[in-house]
C-alpha atoms as a printed R data frame, in Angstrom:
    type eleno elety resid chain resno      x       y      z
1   ATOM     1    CA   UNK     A     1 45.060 -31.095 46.596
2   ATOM     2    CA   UNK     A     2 47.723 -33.010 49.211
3   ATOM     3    CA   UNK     A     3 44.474 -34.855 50.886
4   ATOM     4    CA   UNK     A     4 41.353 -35.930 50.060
5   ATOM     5    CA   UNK     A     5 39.608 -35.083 53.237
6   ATOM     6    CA   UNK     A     6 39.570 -32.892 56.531
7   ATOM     7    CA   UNK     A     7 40.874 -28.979 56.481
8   ATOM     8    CA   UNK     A     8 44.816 -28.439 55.719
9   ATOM     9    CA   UNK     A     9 45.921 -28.298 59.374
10  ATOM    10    CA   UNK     A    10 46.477 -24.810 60.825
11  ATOM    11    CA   UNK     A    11 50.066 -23.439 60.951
12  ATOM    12    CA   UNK     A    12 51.331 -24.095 64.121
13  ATOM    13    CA   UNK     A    13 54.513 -25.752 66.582
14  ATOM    14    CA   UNK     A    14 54.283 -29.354 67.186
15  ATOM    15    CA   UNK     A    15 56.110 -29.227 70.969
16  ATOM    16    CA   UNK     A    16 55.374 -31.539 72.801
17  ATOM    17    CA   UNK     A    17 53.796 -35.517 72.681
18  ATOM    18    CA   UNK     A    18 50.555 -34.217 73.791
19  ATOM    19    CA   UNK     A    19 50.419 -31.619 70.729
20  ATOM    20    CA   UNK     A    20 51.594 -34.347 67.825
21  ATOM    21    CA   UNK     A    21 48.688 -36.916 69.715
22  ATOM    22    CA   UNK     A    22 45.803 -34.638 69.372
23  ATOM    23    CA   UNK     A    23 47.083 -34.261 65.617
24  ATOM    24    CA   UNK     A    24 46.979 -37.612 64.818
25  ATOM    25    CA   UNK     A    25 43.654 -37.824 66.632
26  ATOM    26    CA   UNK     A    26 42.356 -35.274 64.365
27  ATOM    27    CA   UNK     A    27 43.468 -37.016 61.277
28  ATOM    28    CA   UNK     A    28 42.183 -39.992 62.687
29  ATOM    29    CA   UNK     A    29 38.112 -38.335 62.688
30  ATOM    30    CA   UNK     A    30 38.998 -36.832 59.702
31  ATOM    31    CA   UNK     A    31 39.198 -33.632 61.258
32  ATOM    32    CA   UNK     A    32 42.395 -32.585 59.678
33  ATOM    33    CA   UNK     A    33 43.821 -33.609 56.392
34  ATOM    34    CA   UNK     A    34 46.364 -36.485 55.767
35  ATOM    35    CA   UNK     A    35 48.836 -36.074 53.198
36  ATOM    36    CA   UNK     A    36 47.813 -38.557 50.582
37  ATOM    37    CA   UNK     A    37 50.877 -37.697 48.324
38  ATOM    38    CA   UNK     A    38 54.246 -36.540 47.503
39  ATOM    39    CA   UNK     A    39 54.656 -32.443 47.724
40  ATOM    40    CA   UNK     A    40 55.064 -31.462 44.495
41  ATOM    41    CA   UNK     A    41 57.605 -28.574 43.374
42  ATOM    42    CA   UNK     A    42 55.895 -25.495 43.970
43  ATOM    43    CA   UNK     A    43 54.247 -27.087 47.110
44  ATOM    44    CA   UNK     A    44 58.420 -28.017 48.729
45  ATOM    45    CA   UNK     A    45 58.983 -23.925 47.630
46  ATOM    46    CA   UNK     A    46 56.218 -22.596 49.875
47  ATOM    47    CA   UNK     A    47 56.936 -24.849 53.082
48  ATOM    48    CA   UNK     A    48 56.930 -22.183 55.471
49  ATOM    49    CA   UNK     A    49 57.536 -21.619 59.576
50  ATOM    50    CA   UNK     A    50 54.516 -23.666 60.796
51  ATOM    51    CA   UNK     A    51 53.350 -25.891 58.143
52  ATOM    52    CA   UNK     A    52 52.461 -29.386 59.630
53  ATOM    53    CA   UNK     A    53 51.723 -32.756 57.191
54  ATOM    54    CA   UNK     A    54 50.075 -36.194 58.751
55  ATOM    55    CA   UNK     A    55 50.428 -39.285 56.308
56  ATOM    56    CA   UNK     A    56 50.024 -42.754 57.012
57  ATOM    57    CA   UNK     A    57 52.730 -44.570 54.977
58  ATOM    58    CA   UNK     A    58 50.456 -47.533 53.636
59  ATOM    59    CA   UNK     A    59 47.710 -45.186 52.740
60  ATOM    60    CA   UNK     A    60 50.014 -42.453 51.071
61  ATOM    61    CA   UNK     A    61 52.403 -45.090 49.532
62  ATOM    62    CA   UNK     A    62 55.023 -42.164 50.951
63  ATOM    63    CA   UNK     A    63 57.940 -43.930 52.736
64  ATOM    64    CA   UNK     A    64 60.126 -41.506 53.421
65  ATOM    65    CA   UNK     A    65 59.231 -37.979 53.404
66  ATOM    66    CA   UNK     A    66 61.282 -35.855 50.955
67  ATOM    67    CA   UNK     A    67 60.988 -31.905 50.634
68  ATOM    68    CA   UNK     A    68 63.754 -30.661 48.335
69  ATOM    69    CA   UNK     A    69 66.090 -29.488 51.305
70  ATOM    70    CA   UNK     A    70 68.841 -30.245 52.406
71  ATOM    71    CA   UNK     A    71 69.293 -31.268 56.796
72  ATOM    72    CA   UNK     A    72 71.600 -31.907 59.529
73  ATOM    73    CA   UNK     A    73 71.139 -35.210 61.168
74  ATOM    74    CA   UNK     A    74 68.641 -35.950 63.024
75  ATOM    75    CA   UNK     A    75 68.884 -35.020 66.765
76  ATOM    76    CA   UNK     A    76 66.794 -36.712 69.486
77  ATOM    77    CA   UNK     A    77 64.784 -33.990 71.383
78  ATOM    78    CA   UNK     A    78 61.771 -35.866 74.088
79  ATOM    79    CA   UNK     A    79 59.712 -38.466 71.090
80  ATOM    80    CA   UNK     A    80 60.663 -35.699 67.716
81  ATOM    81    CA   UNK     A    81 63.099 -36.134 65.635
82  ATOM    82    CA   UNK     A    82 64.938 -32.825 64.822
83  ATOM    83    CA   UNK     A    83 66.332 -31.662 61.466
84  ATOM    84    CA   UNK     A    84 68.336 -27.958 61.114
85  ATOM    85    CA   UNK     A    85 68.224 -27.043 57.390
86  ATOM    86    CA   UNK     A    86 71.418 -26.290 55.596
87  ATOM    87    CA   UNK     A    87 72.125 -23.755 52.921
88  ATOM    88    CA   UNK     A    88 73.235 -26.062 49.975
89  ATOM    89    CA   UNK     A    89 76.450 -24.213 48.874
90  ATOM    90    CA   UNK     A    90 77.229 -24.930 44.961
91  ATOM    91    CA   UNK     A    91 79.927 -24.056 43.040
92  ATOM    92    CA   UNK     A    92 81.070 -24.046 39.189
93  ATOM    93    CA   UNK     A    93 82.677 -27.083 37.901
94  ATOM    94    CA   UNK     A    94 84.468 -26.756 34.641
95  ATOM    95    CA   UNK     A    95 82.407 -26.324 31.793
96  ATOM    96    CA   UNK     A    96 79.519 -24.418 34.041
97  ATOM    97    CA   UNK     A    97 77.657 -27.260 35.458
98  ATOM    98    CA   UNK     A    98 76.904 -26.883 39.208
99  ATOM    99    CA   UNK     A    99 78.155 -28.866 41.841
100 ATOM   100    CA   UNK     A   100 77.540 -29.106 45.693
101 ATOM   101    CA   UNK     A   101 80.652 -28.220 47.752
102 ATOM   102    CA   UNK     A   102 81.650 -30.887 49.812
103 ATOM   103    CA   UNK     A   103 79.520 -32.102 52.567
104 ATOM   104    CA   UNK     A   104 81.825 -30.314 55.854
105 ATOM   105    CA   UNK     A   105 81.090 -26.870 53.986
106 ATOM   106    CA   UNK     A   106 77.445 -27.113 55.022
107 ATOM   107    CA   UNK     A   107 76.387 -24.209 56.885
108 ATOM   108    CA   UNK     A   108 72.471 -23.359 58.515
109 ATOM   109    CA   UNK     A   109 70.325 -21.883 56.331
110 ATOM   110    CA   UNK     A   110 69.267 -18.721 56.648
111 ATOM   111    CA   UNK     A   111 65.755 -19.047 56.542
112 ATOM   112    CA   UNK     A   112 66.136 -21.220 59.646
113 ATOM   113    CA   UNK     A   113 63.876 -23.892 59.790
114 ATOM   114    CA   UNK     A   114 63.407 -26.731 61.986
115 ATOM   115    CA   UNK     A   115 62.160 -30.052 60.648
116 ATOM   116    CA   UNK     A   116 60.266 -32.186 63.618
117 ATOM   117    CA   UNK     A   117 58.815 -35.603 62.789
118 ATOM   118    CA   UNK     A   118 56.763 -38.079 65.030
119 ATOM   119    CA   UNK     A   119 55.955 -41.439 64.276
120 ATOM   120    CA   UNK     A   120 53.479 -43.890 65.963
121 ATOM   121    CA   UNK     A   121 51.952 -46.996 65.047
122 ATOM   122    CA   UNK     A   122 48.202 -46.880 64.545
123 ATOM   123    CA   UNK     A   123 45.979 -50.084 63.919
124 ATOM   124    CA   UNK     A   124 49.025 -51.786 63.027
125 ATOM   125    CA   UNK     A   125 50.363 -49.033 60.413
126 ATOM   126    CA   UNK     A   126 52.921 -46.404 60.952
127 ATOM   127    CA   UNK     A   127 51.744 -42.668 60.419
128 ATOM   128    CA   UNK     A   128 54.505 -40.039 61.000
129 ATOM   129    CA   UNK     A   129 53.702 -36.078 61.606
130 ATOM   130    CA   UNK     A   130 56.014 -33.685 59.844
131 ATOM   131    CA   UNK     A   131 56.344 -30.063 61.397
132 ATOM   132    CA   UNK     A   132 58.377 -26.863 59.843
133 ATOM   133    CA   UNK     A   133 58.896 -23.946 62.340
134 ATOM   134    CA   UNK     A   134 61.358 -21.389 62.438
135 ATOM   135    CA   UNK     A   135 63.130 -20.747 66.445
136 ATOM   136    CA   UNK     A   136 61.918 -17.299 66.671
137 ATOM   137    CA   UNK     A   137 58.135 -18.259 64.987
138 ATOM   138    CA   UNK     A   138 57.761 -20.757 67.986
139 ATOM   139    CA   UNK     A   139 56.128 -18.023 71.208
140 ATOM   140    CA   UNK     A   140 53.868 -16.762 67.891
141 ATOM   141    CA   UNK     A   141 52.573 -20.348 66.415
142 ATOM   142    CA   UNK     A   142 49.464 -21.781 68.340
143 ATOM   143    CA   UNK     A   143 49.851 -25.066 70.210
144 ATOM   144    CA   UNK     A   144 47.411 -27.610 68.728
145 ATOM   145    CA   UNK     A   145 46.248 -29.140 71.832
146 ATOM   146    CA   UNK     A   146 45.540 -25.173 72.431
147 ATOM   147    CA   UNK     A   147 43.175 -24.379 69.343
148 ATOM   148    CA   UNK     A   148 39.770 -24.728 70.554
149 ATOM   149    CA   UNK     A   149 38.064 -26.725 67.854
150 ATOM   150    CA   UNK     A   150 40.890 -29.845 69.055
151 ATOM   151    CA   UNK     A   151 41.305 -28.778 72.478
152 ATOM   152    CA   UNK     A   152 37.932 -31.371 73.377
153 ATOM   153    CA   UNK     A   153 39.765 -34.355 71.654
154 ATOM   154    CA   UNK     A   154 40.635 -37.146 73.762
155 ATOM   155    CA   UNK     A   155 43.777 -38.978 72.800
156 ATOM   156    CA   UNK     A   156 42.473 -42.885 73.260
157 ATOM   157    CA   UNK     A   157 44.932 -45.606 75.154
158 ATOM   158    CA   UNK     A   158 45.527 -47.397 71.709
159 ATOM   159    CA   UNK     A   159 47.602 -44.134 70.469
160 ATOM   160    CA   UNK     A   160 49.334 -43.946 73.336
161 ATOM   161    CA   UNK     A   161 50.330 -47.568 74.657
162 ATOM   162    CA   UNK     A   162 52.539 -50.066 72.733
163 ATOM   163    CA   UNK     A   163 54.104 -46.718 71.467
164 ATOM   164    CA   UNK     A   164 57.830 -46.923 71.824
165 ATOM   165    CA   UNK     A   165 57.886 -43.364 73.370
166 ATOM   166    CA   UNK     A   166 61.734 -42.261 74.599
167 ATOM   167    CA   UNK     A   167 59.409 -40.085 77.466
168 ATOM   168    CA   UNK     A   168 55.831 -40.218 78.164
């Protein structure tokens, strides 16, 4: 199990401030589960459009979130960070062992997925959100300041001052 407590969070698109606030809200209450480990190997193969992980870094012992893929820089988009993932091109080297073609070669993946990550500080830790979703998945995915059951949460002034948000 990823988390110890809370229901796995409902696929959905992280878009905006407002949606990744009432997320870490929810994990906050205990509404939604944390991620209180590493994705294992046949967890990293199922990521799919939609799939959304909240971990606090002390409390995980995760520092840097790693899911077997392979992304573009990161690209500033509002507060997200934005990943495009890259088909990781191999090729035979002599005696059969693979090889990844040099870095230029990269190309997007066909699957398409976004990577969007959010970060805040929270009682003096740092929790980061973690959202996959696919371009043409994003009109279908629910908003989460949209679902109903986390539509009534109120995002308190301590998760939203002394952030160092690039917009508001």
């Amino acid at each position: 199990m990823l988390s110890s407590s809370g229901v796995p969070i409902p696929d959905c698109f992280v878009e905006t401030t407002v949606d990744a606030l009432v997320l870490f809200q929810a994990a906050r209450q205990g509404l939604v589960a944390r991620a209180s480990r590493r994705l294992v190997h046949a967890e990293k193969t199922a990521l799919a459009s939609g799939a959304t992980f909240i971990y606090d870094e002390e409390g995980s012992g995760i520092r840097r979130w790693t899911d077997g893929r392979l992304w573009s820089p990161s690209r500033i988009l509002d507060n997200f960070l934005i990943y495009r993932e890259l088909d990781q091109k191999m090729t035979r080297q002599e005696g059969g062992a693979l090889r990844r073609i040099t870095p230029g070669s990269r190309s997007r993946s066909r699957r398409g997925l976004l990577k969007r990550t959010f970060s805040v500080q929270i009682d003096g830790h740092c929790w980061h959100l973690v959202n996959y979703v696919a371009t043409r998945h994003c009109a279908q995915l629910p908003r989460p300041h949209l679902l109903p059951w986390l539509a009534a949460l109120r995002i308190p002034a301590e998760l939203v001052e002394g952030q160092s948000f690039r917009r508001p």
